[in-house]
C-alpha positions as CSV (number, residue, x, y, z in Angstrom):
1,X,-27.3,-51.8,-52.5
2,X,-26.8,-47.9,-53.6
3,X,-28.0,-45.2,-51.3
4,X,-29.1,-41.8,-51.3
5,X,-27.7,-40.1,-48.0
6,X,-29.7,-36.6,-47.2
7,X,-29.0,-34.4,-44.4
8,X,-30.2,-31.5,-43.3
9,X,-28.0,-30.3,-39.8
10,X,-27.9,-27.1,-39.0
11,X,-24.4,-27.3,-36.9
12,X,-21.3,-26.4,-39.4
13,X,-18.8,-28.6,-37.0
14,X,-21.6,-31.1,-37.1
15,X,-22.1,-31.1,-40.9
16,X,-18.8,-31.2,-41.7
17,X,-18.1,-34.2,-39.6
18,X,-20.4,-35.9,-40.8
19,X,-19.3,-35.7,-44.5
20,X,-16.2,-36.5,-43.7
21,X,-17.8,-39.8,-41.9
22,X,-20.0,-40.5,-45.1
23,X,-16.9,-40.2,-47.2
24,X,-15.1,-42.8,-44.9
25,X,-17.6,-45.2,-45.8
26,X,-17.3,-44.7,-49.5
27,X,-19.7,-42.6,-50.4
28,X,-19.7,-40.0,-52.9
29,X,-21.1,-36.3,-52.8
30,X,-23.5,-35.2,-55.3
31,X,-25.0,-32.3,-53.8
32,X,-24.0,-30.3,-50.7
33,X,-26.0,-32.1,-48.0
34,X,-26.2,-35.3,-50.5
35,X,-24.5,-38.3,-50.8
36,X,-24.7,-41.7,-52.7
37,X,-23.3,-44.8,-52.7
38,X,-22.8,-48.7,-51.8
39,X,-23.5,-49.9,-48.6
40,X,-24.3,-53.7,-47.5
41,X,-26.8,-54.2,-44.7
42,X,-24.0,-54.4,-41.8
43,X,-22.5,-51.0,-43.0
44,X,-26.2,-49.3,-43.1
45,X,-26.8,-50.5,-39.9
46,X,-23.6,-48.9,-38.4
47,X,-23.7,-45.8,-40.3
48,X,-27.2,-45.3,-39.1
49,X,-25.9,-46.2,-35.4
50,X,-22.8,-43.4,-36.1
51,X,-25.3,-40.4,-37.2
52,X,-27.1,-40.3,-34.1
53,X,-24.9,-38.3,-32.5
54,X,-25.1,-35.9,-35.8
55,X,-28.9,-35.0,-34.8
56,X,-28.5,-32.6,-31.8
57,X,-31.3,-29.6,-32.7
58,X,-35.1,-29.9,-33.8
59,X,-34.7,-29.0,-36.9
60,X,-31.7,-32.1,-38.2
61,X,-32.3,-34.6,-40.1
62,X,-30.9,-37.8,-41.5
63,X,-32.0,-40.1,-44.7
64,X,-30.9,-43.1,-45.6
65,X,-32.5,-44.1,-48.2
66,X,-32.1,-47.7,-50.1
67,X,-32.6,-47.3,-53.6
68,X,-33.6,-50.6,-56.0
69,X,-33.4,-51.2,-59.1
70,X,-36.6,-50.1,-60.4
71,X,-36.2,-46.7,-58.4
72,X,-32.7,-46.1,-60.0
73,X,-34.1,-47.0,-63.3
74,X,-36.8,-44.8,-63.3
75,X,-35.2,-41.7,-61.2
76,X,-35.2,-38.7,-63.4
77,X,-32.1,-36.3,-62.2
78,X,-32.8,-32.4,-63.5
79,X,-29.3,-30.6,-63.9
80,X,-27.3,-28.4,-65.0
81,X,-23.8,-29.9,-64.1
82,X,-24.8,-33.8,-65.7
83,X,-24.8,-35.1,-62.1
84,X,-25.9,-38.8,-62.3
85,X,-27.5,-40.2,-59.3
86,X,-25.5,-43.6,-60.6
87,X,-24.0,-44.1,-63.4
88,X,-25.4,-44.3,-66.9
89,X,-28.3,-43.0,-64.9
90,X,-31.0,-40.4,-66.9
91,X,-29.9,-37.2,-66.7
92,X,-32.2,-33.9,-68.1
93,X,-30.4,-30.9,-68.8
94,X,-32.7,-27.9,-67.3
């Protein structure tokens, strides 16, 4: 199943290390704390196990979001750079 991968940590060691782990798995960048891409149900569950330790102040965050069918069907991507959220997706020039 694709995934949308959204991060917000305020650490630059921290953020960087984890792109690099996100990119390990596969997953593509599409925005600077952003990432997308496969991942079966045993890889979500260790990625989400591996980001923990990502999540050291208040203010970081983590998403991992599953996205259907029907979501990436009906996802609307507003940009300037004709950045698909997958491919053949919708894309609206702003």
């Amino acid at each position: 199943m694709i995934h949308l991968i959204v991060y917000d940590i305020s650490n630059d060691t921290n953020r960087t290390r984890l792109a690099k782990l996100l990119e390990r798995y596969g997953l593509e960048r599409v925005q600077y704390s952003a990432f997308r891409g496969e991942l079966n149900p045993n890889d979500r569950e260790a990625l989400s196990r591996q980001v923990k330790k990502f999540v050291k102040d208040e203010r970081d965050c983590i998403f991992i979001i599953p996205l259907c069918r029907r979501c990436i069907e009906t996802a609307v991507v507003v940009s300037n750079t004709g950045v698909e959220l997958v491919k053949d997706s919708r894309v609206e020039f702003a």
